[in-house]
C-alpha positions as CSV (number, residue, x, y, z in Angstrom):
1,X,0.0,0.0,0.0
2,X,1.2,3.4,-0.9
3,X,-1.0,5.2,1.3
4,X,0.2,6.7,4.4
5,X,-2.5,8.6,5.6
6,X,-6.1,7.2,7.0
7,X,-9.1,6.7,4.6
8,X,-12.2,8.6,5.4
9,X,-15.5,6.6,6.1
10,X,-14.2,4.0,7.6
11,X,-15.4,1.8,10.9
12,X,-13.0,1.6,13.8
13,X,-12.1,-2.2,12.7
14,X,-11.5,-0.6,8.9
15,X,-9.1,2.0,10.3
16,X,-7.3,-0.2,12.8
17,X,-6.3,-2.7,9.5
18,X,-5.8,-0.1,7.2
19,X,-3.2,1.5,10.3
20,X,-1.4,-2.2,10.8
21,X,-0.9,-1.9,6.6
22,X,0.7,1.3,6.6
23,X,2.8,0.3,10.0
24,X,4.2,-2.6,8.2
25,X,4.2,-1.4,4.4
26,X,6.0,2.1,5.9
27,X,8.4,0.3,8.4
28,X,7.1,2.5,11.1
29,X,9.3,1.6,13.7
30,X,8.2,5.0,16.3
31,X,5.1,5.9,17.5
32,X,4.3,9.7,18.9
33,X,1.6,10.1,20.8
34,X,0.7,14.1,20.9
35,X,-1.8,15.9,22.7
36,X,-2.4,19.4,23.8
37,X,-2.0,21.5,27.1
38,X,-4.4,24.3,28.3
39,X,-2.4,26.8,25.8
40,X,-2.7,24.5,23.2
41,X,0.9,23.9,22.9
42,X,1.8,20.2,21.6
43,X,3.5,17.5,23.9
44,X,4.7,13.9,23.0
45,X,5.4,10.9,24.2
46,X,7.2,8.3,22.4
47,X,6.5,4.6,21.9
48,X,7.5,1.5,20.2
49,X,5.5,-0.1,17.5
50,X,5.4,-3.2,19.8
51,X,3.5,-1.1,22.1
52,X,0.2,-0.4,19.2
53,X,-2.3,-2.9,20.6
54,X,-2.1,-1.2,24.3
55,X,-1.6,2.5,22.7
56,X,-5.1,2.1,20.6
57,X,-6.6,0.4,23.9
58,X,-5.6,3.7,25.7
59,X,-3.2,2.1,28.6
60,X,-0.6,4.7,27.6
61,X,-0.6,6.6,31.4
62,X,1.2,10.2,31.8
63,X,1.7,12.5,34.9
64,X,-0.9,15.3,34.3
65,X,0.4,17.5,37.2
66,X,3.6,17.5,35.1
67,X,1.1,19.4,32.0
68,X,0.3,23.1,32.5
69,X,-3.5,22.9,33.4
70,X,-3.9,19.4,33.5
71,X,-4.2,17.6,37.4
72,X,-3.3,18.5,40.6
73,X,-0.5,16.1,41.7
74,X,-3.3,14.0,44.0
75,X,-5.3,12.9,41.1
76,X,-2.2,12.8,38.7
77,X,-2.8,9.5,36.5
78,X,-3.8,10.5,33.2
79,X,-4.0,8.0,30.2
80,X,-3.7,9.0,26.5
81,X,-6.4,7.5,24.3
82,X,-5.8,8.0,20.4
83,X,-7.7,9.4,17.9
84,X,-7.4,6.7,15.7
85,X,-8.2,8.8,12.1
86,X,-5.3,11.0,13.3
87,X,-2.9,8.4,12.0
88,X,-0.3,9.5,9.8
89,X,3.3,8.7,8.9
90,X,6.0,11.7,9.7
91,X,7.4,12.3,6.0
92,X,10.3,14.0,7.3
93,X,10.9,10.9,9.4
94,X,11.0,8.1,6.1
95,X,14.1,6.1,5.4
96,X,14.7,3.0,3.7
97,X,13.4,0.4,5.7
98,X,12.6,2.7,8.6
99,X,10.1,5.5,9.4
100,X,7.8,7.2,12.8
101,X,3.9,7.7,12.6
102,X,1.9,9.5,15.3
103,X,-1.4,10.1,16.9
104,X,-3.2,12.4,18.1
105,X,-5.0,11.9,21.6
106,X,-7.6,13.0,24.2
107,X,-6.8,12.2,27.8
108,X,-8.9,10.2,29.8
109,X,-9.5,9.4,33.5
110,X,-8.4,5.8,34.8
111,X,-12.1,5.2,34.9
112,X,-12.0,5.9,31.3
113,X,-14.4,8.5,30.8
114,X,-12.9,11.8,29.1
115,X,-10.5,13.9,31.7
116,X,-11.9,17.7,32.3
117,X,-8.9,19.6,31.8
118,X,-8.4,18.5,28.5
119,X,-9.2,21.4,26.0
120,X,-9.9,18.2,23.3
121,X,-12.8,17.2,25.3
122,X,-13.7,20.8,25.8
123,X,-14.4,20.8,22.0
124,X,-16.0,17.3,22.1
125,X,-18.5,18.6,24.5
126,X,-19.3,21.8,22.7
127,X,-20.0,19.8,19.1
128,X,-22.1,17.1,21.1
129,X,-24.1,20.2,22.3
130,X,-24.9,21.4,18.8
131,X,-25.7,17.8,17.6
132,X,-28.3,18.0,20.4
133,X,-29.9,20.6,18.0
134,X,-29.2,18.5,15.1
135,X,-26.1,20.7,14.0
136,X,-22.7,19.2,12.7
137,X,-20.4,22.1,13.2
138,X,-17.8,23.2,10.0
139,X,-14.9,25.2,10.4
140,X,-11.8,26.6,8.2
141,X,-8.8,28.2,10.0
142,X,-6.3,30.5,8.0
143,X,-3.3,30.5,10.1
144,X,-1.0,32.9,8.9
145,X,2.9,33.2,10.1
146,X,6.6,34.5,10.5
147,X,9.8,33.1,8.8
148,X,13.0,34.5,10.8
149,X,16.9,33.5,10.3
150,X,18.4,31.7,13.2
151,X,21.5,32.6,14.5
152,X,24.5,30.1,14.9
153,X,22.7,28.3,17.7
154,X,19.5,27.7,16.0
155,X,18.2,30.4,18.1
156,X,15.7,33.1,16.4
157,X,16.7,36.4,15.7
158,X,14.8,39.3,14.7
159,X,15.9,39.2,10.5
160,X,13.2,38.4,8.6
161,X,13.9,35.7,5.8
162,X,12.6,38.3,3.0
163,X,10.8,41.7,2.3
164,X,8.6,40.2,-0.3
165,X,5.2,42.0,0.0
166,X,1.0,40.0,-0.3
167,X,1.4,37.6,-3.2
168,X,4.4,38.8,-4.8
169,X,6.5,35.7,-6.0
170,X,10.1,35.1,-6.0
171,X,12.7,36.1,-6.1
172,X,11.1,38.5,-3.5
173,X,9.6,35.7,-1.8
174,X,12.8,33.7,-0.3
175,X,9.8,31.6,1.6
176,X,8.3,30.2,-1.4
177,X,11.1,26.7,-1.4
178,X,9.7,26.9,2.2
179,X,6.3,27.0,1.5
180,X,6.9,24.0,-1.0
181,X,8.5,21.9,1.4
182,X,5.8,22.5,3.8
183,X,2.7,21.9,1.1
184,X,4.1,18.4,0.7
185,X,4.9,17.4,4.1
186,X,1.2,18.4,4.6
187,X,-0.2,16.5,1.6
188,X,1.7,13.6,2.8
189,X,-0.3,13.7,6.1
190,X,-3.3,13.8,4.5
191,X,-4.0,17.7,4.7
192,X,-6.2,19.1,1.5
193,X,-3.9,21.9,0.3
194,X,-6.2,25.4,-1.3
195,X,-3.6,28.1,-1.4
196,X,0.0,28.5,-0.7
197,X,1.2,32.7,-0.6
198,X,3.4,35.4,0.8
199,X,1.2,37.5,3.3
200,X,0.8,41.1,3.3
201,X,4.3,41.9,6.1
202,X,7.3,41.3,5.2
203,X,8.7,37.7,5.7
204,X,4.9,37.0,6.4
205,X,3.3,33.4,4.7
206,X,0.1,31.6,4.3
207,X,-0.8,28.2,3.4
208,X,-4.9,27.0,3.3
209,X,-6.0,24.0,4.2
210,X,-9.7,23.2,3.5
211,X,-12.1,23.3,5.9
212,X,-13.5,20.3,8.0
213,X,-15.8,19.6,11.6
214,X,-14.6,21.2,14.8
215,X,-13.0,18.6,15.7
216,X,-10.8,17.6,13.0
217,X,-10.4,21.6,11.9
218,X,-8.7,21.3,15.0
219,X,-6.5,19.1,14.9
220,X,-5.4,20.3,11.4
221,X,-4.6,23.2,12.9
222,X,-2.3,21.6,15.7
223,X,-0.5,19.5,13.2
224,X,-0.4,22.4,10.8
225,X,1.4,24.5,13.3
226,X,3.8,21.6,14.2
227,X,4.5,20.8,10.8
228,X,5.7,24.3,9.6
229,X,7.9,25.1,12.7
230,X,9.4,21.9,11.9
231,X,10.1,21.9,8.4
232,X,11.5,25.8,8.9
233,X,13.9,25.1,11.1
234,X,15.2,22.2,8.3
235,X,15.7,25.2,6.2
236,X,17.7,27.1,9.3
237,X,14.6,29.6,10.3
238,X,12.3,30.0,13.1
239,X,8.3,30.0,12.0
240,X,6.9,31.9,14.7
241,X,2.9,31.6,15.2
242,X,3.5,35.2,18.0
243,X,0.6,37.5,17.0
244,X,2.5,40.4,16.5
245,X,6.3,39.6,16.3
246,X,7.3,43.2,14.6
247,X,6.5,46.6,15.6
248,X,5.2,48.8,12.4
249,X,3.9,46.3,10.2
250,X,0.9,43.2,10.5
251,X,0.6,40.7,12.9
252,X,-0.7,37.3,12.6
253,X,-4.3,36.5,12.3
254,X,-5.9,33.3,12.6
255,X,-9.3,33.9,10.3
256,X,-12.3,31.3,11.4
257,X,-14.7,30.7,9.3
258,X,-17.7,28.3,10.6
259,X,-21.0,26.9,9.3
260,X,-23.6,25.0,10.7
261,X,-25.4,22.3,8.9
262,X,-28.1,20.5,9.7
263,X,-29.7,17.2,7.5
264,X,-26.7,17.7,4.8
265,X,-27.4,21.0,4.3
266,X,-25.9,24.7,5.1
267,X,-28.2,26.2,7.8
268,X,-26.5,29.2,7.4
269,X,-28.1,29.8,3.8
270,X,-31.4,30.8,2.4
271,X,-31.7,32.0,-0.8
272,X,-34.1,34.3,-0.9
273,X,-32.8,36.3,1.7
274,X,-31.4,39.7,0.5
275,X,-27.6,38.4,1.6
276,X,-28.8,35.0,1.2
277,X,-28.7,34.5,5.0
278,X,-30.8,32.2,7.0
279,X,-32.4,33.1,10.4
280,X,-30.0,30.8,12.0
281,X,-27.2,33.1,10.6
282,X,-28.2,36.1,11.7
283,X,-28.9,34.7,15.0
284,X,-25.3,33.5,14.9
285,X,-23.8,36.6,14.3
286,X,-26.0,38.2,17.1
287,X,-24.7,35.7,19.7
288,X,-21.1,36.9,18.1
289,X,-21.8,40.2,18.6
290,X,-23.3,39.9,22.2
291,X,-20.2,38.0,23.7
292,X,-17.3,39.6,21.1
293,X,-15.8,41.3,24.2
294,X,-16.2,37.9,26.3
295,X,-14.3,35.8,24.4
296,X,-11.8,37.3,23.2
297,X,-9.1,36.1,25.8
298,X,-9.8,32.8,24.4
299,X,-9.5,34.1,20.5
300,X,-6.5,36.4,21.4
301,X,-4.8,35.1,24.5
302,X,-1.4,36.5,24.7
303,X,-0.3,39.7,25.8
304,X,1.5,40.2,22.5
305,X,-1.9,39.7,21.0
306,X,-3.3,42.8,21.7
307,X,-0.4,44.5,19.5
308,X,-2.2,43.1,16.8
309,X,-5.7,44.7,17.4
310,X,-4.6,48.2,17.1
311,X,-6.3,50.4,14.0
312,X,-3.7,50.4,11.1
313,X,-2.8,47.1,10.5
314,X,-6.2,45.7,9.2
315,X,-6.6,43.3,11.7
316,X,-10.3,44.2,13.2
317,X,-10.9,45.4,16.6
318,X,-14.1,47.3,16.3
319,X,-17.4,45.4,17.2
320,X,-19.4,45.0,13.7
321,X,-20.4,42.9,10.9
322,X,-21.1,43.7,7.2
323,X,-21.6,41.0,3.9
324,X,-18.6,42.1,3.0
325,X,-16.2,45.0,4.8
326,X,-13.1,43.9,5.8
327,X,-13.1,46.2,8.6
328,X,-15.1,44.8,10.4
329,X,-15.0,41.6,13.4
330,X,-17.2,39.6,11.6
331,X,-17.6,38.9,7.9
332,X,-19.7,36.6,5.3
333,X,-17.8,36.0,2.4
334,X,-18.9,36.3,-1.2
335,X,-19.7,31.9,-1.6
336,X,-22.9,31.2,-1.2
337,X,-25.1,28.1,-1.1
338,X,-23.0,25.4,0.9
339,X,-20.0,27.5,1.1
340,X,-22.1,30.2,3.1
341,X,-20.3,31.0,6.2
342,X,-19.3,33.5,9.0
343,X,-15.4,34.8,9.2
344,X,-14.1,36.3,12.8
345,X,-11.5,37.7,12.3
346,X,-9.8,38.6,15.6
347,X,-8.9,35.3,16.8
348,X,-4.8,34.8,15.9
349,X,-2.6,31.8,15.3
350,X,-1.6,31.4,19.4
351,X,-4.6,30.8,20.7
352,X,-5.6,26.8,21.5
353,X,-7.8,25.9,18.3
354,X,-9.6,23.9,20.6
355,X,-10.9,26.4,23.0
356,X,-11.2,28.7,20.2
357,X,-13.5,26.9,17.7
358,X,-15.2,26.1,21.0
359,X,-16.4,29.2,22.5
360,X,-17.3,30.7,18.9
361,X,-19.2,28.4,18.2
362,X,-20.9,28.3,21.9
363,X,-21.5,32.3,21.2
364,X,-23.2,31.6,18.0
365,X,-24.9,28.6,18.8
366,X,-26.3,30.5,22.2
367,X,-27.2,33.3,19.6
368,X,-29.5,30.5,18.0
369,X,-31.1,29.4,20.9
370,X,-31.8,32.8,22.3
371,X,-33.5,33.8,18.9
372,X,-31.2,36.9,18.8
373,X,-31.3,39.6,16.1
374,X,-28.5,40.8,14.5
375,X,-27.6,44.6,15.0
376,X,-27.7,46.3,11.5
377,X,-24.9,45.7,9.4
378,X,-21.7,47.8,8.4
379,X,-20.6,48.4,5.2
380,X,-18.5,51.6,5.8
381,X,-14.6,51.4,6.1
382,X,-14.4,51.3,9.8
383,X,-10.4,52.0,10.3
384,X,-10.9,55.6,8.6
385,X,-14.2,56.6,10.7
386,X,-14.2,59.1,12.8
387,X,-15.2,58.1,16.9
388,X,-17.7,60.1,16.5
389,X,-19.1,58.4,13.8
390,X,-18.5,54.9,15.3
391,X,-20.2,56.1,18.4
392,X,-23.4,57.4,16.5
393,X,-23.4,53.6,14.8
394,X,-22.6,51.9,18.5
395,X,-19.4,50.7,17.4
396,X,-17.7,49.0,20.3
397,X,-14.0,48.4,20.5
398,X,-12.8,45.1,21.5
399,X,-10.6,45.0,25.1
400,X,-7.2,46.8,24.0
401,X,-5.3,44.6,26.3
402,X,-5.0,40.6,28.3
403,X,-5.6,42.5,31.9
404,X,-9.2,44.2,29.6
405,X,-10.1,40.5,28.1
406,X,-9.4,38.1,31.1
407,X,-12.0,40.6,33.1
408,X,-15.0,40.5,30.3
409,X,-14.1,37.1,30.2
410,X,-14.6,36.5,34.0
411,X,-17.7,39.2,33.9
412,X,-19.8,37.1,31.4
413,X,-20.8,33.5,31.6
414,X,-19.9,32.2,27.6
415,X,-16.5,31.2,29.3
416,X,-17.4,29.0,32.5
417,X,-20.4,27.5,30.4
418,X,-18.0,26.3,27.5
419,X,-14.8,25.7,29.1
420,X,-16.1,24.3,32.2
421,X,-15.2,24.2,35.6
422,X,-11.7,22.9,35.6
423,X,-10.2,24.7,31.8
424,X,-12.1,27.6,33.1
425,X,-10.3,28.3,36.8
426,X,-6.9,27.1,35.1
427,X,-6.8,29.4,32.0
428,X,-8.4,32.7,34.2
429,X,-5.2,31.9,36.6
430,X,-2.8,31.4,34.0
431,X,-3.7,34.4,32.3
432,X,-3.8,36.6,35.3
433,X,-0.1,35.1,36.0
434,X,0.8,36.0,32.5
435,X,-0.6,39.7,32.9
436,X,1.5,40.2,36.2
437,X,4.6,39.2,34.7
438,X,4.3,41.5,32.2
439,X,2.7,44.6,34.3
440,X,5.9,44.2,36.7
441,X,8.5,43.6,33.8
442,X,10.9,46.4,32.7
443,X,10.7,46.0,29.4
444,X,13.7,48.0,26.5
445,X,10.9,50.4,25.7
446,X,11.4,51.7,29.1
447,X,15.2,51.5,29.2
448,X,15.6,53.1,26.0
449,X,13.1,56.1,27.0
450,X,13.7,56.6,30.9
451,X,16.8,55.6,31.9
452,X,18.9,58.3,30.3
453,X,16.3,60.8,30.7
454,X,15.7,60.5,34.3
């Protein structure tokens, strides 16, 4: 078999043989088992092929107190059950007669029911609350990010690999071998490749993968990010996923675009609406709207990423939505029919997908089931408004910093009643630690204006 990556539509029993084929037909000698911590950041444990019948059964145990916002170190026994249609041979990894696979994993319980603090399960739970209203949930991610040079170390430094400008090609575009080499590492893993470009900033890339449910938009997203730090530092650069890693020019956005369908179809469109909108989608939008400023610490959860969401630098941070205005949070694009869907475009390529595609769809869905309205829509060029003018239309800004987010987030209920107990307390204290070490930093902004001054 030449495959290497999972077919789709396949039972359990179908996957497991088509895996053992691939493990034997690929030499797959190294098995890593991944999953995610509260920030979203990847870990891994290693096994043996011999060790596949109890990895797939789940008796792969770990020490959650030793992962940020797992277990306390009482109730520390964790176990790593794998998702089996994550499945896919490392290409970097392939030699003759020898290769490593990996999977990706939720973490259960030792009574085998799904562990809390996972944000995997978070996302489980939120899609098993729109099936309750008969909706499959669809999402696309654009993750856009930085090449730099490494210095002699390997460490990062602050040269960009090229000053290449939004789609130009080479020889501007130094990325573009990069770009290659991370399009077929992805194809190899089973990604669906839609667009491959230089981004607007300098030494600034894109690559689209198509869209897919929550769940699997997900992990595609983890795996995506993994896969191009990994194949950029083959090159000798850093790919850096930091919101805003350079002052005067764009950050990084993550784009999400999400749909709801219900029996097959898009229950986001209706044709003979004027925008070809369904109520559903309006109602979306409203629940957007209503809980914008209380989730974005999930959607933007760095300190660095409020750099981003400053006017200027076309990333949005002005409450609003228009059918097409790029100004604005939250955006339909032009496809219609099954391709109708709803673009936020704050979130940015740090935050966990999995609390991310969580909590918007939570706000839209509650939008749905409160039968909310949608405020009236935007079509001016927000950035160039006046604030008078956004304050005669009820434009409101989004939190300008973490300290801003973390207490909208704590002042409205989206974020307890999608993250739950547990991911809730732990990413409220994390982020309040991460706030505090900034607030009492002296950062070189300070040094280079006060300390000959003064």
């Amino acid at each position: 078999m030449s495959e290497a990556v999972i077919s789709k539509g396949k039972n359990d029993t179908e996957i497991l043989a088509q895996i053992k084929e691939i493990i034997s037909s690929k030499s797959v000698e190294l098995i890593h088992l991944q999953f995610v911590d509260i920030e979203g950041i990847l870990k891994s444990v290693t096994v043996t092929v011999e060790q596949f019948d109890d990895v797939v059964a789940g008796k792969q145990m770990f020490d959650g107190s030793s992962v940020k916002g797992f277990s306390p170190i009482n109730k520390s026994d964790l176990y790593l059950q794998p998702d089996l249609t994550t499945f896919a041979v490392l290409p970097w990894s392939v030699e003759e007669g020898y290769s490593e696979a990996r999977f990706l994993c939720s973490a259960v319980n030792p009574d085998g029911t799904l562990f809390e603090g996972d944000t995997r399960n978070v996302l489980k739970k939120t899609v098993d609350r729109a099936a309750d209203k008969g909706y499959t949930i669809s999402v696309g991610p654009e993750l856009e990010f930085f090449l730099f040079k490494t210095d002699a170390d390997g460490n990062p430094t602050q040269q960009l690999d090229d000053n290449g400008g939004y789609f130009e090609p080479s020889p501007k575009d130094l990325g573009e071998r990069v770009r290659l080499e991370i399009y077929r590492a992805l194809k190899a893993m089973g990604f669906t490749i839609e667009a491959s470009h230089h981004e607007v900033a300098e030494g600034q890339h894109e690559i689209n993968f198509k869209y897919a449910d929550a769940l699997g938009a997900a992990d595609l997203s983890t795996t995506y990010k993994w896969v191009v730090k990994t194949i950029a530092q083959k090159f000798g650069l850093h790919a850096t996923f930091m919101p805003k890693p350079v002052f005067g020019i764009n950050g990084s956005g993550m784009h999400v675009n999400m749909s709801f369908f219900k029996d097959g179809e898009n229950a986001f469109y209706n044709e003979a609406d004027e925008l070809q909108l369904s109520d559903e989608a309006y109602s979306f939008i409203a629940g957007l709207v209503d809980n914008a400023k209380n989730i974005v610490a999930v959607t933007n959860p760095l300190v660095n990423s409020y750099k981003r969401l400053v006017p200027g630098y076309e990333a949005p941070c002005y409450i609003a939505w228009s059918a097409s205005n790029r100004s604005a949070l939250i955006r339909i694009p032009a496809k219609k029919g099954m391709a109708t869907r709803v673009e936020l475009r704050c979130p940015d390529p740090s935050a966990n997908p999995y609390l991310t595609f969580a909590i918007i769809a939570s706000a839209g869905l509650e939008g749905i089931e409160k039968g909310l309205k949608a405020p009236a829509s935007i079509n001016e060029d927000i950035f160039h408004m006046t604030e008078e003018r956004r304050e005669e239309l009820g434009i409101e800004n989004l939190p300008g910093s973490l300290e801003k987010s973390i207490a909208e987030f704590q002042n409205g209920e989206i974020g307890r009643k999608t993250l739950g107990e547990h991911v809730y307390g732990e990413y409220v204290s994390a982020k309040k630690a991460e706030w505090d070490s900034y607030r009492t930093a002296v950062h070189s902004w300070e040094i280079d204006n006060y300390q000959s001054k003064f």
